[in-house]
DRENDREN-668955 format. One line per field, with one value per residue (C-alpha): residue number from 1; x, y, z; residue in one letter. Coordinates in steps of 0.2 Angstrom, whole numbers. Layout:
seq = (NUM  ...)
c1 = (X  ...)
c2 = (Y  ...)
c3 = (Z  ...)
type = (a  ...)
REM end
This chain:
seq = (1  2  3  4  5  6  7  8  9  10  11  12  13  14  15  16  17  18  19  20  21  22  23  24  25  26  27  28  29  30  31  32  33  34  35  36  37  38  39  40  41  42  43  44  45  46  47  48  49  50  51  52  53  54  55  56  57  58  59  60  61  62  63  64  65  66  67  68  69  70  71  72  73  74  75  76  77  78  79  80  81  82  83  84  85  86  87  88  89  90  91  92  93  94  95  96  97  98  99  100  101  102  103  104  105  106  107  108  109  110  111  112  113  114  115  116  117  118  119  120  121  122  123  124  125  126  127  128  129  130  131  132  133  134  135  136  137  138  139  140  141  142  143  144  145  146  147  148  149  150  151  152  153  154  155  156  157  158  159  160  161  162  163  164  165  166  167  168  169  170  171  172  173  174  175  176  177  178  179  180  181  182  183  184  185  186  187  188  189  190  191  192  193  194  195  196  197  198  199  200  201  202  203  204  205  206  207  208  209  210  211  212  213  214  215  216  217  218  219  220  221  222  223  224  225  226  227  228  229  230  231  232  233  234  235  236  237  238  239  240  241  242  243  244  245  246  247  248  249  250  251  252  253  254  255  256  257  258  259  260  261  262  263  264  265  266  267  268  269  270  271  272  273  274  275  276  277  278  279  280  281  282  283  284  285  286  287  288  289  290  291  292  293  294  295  296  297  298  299  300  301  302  303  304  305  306  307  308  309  310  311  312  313  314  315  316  317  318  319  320  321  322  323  324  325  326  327  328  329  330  331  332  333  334  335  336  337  338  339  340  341  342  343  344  345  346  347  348  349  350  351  352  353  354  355  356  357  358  359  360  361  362  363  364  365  366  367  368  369  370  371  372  373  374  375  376  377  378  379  380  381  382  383  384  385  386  387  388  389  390  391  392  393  394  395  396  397  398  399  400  401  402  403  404  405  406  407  408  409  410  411  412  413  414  415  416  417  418  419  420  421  422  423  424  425  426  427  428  429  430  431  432  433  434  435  436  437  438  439  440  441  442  443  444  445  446  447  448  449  450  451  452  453  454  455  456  457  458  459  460  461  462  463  464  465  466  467  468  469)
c1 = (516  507  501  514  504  516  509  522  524  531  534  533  545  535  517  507  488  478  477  494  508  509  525  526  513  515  505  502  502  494  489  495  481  484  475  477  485  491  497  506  520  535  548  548  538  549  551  544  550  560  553  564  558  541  528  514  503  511  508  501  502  488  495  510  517  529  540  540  556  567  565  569  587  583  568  571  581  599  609  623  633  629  610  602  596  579  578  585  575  561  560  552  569  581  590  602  586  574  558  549  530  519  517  535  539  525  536  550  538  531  550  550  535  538  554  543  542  532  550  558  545  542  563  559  541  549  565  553  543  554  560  543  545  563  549  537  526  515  504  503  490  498  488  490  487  504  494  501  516  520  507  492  497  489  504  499  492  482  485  505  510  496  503  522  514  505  522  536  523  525  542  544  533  520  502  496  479  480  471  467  466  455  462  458  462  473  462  444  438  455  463  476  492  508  512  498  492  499  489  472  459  450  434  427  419  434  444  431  433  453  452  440  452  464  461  464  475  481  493  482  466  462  453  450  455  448  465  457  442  451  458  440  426  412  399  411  414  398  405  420  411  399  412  418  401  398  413  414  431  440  439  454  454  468  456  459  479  482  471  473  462  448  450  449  433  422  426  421  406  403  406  421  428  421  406  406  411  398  384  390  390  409  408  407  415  425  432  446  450  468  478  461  472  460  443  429  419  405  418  424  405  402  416  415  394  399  410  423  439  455  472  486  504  513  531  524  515  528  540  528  523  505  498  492  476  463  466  460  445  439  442  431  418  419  432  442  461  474  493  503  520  514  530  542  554  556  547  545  526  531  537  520  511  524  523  502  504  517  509  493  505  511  495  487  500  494  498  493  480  481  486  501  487  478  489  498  478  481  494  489  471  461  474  472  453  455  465  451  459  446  454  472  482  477  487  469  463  458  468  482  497  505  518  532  544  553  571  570  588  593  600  584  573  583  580  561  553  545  529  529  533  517  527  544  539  528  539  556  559  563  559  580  572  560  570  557  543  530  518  507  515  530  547  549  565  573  586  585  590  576  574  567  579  598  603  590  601  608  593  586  601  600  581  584  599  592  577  591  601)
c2 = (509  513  531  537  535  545  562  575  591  601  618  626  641  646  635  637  636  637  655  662  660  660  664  652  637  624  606  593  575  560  543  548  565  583  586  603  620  633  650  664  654  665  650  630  625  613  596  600  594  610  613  627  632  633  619  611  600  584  585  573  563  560  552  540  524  519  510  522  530  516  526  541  549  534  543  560  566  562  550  543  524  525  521  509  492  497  512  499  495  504  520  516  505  517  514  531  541  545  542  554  552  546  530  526  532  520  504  506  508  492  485  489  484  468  465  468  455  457  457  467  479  480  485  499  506  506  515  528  528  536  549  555  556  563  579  580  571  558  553  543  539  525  521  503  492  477  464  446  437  439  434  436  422  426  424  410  429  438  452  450  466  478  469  473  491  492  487  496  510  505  502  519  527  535  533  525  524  507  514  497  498  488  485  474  482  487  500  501  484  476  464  466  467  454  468  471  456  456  470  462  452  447  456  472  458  447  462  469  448  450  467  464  455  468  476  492  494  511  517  511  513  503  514  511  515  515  514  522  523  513  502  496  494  505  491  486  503  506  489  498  515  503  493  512  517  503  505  525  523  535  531  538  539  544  556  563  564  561  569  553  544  558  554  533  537  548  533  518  529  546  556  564  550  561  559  543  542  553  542  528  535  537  554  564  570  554  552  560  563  563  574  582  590  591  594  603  616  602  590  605  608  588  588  604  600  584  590  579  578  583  579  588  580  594  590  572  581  593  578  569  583  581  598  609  603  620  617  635  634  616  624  638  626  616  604  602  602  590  586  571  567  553  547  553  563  571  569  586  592  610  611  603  618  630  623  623  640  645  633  642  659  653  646  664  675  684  681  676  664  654  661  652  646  639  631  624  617  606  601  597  597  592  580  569  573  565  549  548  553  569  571  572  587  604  610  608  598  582  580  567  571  573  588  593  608  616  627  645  648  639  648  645  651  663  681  683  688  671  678  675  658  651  660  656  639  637  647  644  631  613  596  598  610  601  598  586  574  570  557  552  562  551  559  549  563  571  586  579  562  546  538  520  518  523  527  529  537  518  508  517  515  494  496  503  492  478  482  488  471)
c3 = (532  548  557  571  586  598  600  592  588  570  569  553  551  536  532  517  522  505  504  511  520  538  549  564  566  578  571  582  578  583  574  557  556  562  580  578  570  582  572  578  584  582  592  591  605  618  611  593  578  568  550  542  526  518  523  511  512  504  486  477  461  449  436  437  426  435  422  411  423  413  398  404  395  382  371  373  359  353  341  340  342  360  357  370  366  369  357  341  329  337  326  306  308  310  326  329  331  346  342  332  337  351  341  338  359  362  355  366  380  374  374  391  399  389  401  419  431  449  455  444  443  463  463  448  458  473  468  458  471  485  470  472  491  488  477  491  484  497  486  469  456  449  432  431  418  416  422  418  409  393  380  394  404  425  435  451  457  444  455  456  446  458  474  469  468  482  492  484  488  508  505  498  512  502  498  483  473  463  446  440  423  410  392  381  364  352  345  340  333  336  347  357  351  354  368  374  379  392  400  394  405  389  395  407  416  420  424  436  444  444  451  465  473  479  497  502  516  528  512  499  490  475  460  444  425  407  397  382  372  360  370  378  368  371  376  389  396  407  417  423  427  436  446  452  457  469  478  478  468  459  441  429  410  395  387  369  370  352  336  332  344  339  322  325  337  325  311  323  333  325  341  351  363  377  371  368  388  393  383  392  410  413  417  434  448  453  436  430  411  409  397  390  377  359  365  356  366  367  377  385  392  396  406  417  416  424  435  427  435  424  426  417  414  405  407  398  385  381  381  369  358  362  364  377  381  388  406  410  400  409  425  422  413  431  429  444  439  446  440  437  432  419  409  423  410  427  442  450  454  456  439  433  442  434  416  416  418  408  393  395  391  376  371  373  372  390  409  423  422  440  455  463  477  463  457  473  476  462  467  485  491  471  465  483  478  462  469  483  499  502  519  514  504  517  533  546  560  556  539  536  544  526  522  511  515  501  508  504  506  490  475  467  481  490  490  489  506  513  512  496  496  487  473  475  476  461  449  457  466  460  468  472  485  494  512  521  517  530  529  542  554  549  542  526  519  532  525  508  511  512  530  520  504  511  492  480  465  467  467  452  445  445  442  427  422  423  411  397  400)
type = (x  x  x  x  x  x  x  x  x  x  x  x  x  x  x  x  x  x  x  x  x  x  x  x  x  x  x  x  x  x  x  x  x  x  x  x  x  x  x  x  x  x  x  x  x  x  x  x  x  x  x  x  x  x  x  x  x  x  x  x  x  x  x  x  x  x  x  x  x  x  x  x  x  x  x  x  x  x  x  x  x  x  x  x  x  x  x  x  x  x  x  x  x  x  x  x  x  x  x  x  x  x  x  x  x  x  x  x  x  x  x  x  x  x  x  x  x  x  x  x  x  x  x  x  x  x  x  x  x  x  x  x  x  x  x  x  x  x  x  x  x  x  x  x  x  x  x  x  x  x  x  x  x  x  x  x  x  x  x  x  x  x  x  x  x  x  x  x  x  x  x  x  x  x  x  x  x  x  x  x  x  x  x  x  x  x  x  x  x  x  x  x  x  x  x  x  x  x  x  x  x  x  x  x  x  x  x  x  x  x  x  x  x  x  x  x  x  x  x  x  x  x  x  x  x  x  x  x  x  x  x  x  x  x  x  x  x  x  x  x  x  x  x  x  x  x  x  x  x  x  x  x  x  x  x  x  x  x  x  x  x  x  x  x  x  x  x  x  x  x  x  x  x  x  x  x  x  x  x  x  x  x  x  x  x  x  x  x  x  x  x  x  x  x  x  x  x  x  x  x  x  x  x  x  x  x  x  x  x  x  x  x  x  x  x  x  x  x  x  x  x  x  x  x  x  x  x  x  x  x  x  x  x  x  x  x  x  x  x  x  x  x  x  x  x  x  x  x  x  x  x  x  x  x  x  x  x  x  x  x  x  x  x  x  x  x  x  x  x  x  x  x  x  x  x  x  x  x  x  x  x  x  x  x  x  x  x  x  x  x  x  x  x  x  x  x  x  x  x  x  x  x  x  x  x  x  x  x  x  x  x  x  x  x  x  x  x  x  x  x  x  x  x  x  x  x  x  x  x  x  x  x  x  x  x  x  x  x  x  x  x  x  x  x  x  x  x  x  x  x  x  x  x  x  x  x  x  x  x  x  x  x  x  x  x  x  x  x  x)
REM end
C-alpha cells in the first residue's frame, strides 16, 4: 500500500473534529497526510472529491485475531444435526451443543488454528481484513501469536504466518500493527500444549531472535505481545517488555479475562497478574492490557498510575461471557481507553463504542458515563495511540490522510439533525452505514463497495470453507 501522491481534495458534507461536528470542511491531500482543514465550506470546492454523510477519522482496531472470523456462526449458540465439524467433540464430548465456557470456546479455536497455513491464513486475514475496511476501520491491531507448522516446527521463514498478515493487510488496504506475540505455555509451570506448540518459540529470548526479523514497512508497524501471564513465565516476561522498550513499540497484553487466570496466578506467585506485570516492568503508557475485566482497585491504581493503556473488546466479551471489566473507573484512574473487535462475532467498532457504554449501564444501574466524543476518541485518535501510529485517527493538518464516513440518510441514522452526528453514529448507526473508507488519502470503500477485493462476502466465504473442510 503506498500514499497518493497527486494533490486532491475531499469535502466533508458533515466532519466530525474531536469535539463537534462541523457543516462544510474542505481536506486537502497530498502524500498520504492531510495538508490542511479548511471549515465553513458550505459547497464542494471544484474538482474535490464529494463526501456525503458524516466524516471520522478512520477508526481503528486495537485488538484483532484474525482467524478467529472462521468461527464466527459456529460457537455462538445453537444445536442441532447441522453442527459443524469443528464444534464435534469439542464440548465435555457432547457434540450438538455450543460451547459452554471460555475453556471449552478455546478448543475449537484451537481446531481452527490447528488447520492455518501461511497460505490459507493470508486468504482468511485478508478477506477479514477488507471487512474491517468495509466498518471504517484503517487500522488493526492484529494480536499475533500462530507462529509455525503444527507441533512447533519454523516453517523455511520463521516469520511466514506474520508476513501472510502483514500482506493480506496491503492487500486489504489498511494499516496493520503486527502484535507479535511470545507464548510459550500452557499455563503456569506448564508446557505447552499439543496445540499450542505451535505458537511457541521455546524461549522469550528466541522469540525476541525470530521476531527481530520482521520490518516495518509504509502500512505496517511491528509491536509486540505477552499472550498471557500464564502463558509466559514470569522470569521471561521483563525480555519482552525489554525488546519493546528498545524499539519504542507498542507492547499488548490479555490482562485478567477469566477469574480463573487470577485464581492460577495468586497460587503460582501470590499477587494479581497485574501485579505480577507491574513487578516485572511490563507496565506503562506503551502497553496496553486487554480485556482488564476482574481487577482489584490495587490493579485498577497500577494501571491508571502507569498510565497503562486498556483495550476493551465488549462484543468478545459479552460473546464469551467474561464480564465487564471497570473501563470507566481505569479511565478516570489514568488509563487511556481503546477498543477492539477481538473474536470478530462481528466486526463493527461503533457498536464496540456503543456496548462500553451501555455495559457500564447495566453494571451501575445509571447513564451517561462517556460522551459520544469520548467514546468516538477511542475509537479513533487513542486506539491508533495504542497501536503506535500517534499521528493517525484526528481530522488536522499533518495527520494520516485516514477517514471513514458513515450515511445519515439510512433507516438507522436518518432523522436526527446532523449535528448531532457523533450521537447518531455512536448509538445508531451500524458498520452497514459506513459509505467510505479512506486511507492515506486513498478510497479503499467507495459507496459501500471495496475498490481492492471485487467481492468480499465471497472471499470470506471460501476462507472460511476451507478451514471447516
Amino acid at each position: 500500500m503506498t500514499s497518493t501522491e497527486r494533490p486532491r481534495t475531499y469535502w466533508l458534507e458533515h466532519a466530525w473534529l474531536g469535539t463537534h461536528v462541523e457543516p462544510g470542511v474542505a481536506v486537502d491531500v497530498q502524500g498520504g497526510r492531510i495538508t490542511a482543514v479548511h471549515q465553513g465550506v458550505r459547497t464542494p470546492p471544484p474538482g474535490a472529491e464529494i463526501l456525503r454523510g458524516l466524516t471520522l477519522p478512520g477508526l481503528a482496531n486495537a485488538h484483532s485475531h484474525a482467524f478467529h472470523r472462521a468461527l464466527r456462526g459456529t460457537v455462538q449458540a445453537g444445536s442441532g444435526t447441522g453442527t459443524p465439524p469443528l464444534l464435534r467433540g469439542t464440548n465435555g464430548g457432547d457434540g450438538e451443543r455450543a460451547p459452554d465456557s471460555f475453556w471449552a470456546w478455546r478448543n475449537v479455536m484451537y481446531a481452527v488454528a490447528d488447520k492455518l497455513t501461511p497460505d490459507s491464513y493470508f486468504s482468511l486475514a485478508r478477506a477479514t481484513y477488507a471487512e474491517m475496511a468495509l466498518a471504517g476501520i484503517t487500522t488493526v491491531g492484529e494480536f499475533h501469536y500462530v507462529h509455525h507448522a503444527p507441533g512447533g516446527t519454523p516453517y523455511a521463514d520463521p516469520n511466514a504466518m506474520g508476513e501472510a498478515l502483514i500482506e493480506a493487510a496491503a492487500e486489504a488496504g489498511v494499516r496493520i500493527t503486527l502484535l507479535d506475540t511470545c507464548y510459550l505455555s500452557s499455563g503456569f509451570g506448564e508446557p505447552p500444549n499439543t496445540h499450542q506448540q505451535r505458537f511457541s518459540d521455546g524461549t522469550a529470548e528466541s522469540w525476541a531472535e525470530r521476531c527481530s526479523v520482521l520490518k516495518e514497512r509504509d502500512h505496517a508497524r511491528i509491536g509486540a505481545a505477552i499472550h498471557s501471564v500464564r502463558a509466559v513465565p514470569a522470569d521471561q516476561l521483563a525480555t519482552v517488555a525489554r525488546w519493546a522498550e528498545e524499539r519504542r513499540a507498542p507492547l499488548h497484553v490479555h490482562l485478567s479475562e477469566q477469574t480463573a487466570e487470577n485464581d492460577a496466578c495468586r497460587q503460582a506467585h501470590g499477587c494479581t497478574p497485574t501485579r505480577l506485570l507491574a513487578d516485572h516492568g511490563v507496565l506503562g503508557p506503551r502497553t496496553t492490557g486487554v480485556h482488564n475485566t476482574h481487577l482489584t482497585d490495587e490493579d485498577v491504581a497500577l494501571l491508571g498510575g502507569s498510565r497503562t493503556g486498556t483495550c476493551m473488546c465488549p462484543t468478545t466479551e459479552r460473546d464469551l461471557a467474561d464480564g465487564i471489566g471497570p473501563a470507566a473507573a481505569l479511565q478516570r484512574a489514568g488509563s487511556p481507553l481503546s477498543l477492539g473487535s477481538d473474536s470478530h462475532a462481528v466486526i463493527d467498532l461503533l457498536e464496540e463504542a456503543r456496548a462500553m457504554e451501555l455495559n457500564e449501564r447495566l453494571r451501575t444501574r445509571a447513564r451517561g458515563h462517556w460522551t459520544a466524543a469520548a467514546l468516538l476518541r477511542a475509537a479513533t485518535a487513542d486506539g491508533h495511540a495504542a497501536l503506535g501510529w500517534d499521528d493517525t485517527g484526528r481530522i488536522e493538518a499533518g495527520a494520516r490522510a485516514d477517514l471513514a464516513t458513515i450515511a445519515l440518510d439510512s433507516v438507522r441514522t436518518a432523522g436526527p439533525l446532523p449535528g448531532l452526528g457523533a450521537e447518531t453514529a455512536v448509538f445508531a448507526a451500524t458498520a452497514a452505514d459506513v459509505r467510505h473508507t479512506i486511507v492515506g488519502g486513498r478510497h479503499v470503500v467507495r459507496d459501500g463497495a471495496h475498490a481492492l477485493v471485487p467481492d468480499v462476502p465471497q472471499a470470506l466465504a471460501r476462507a472460511v470453507e476451507a478451514l471447516h473442510a
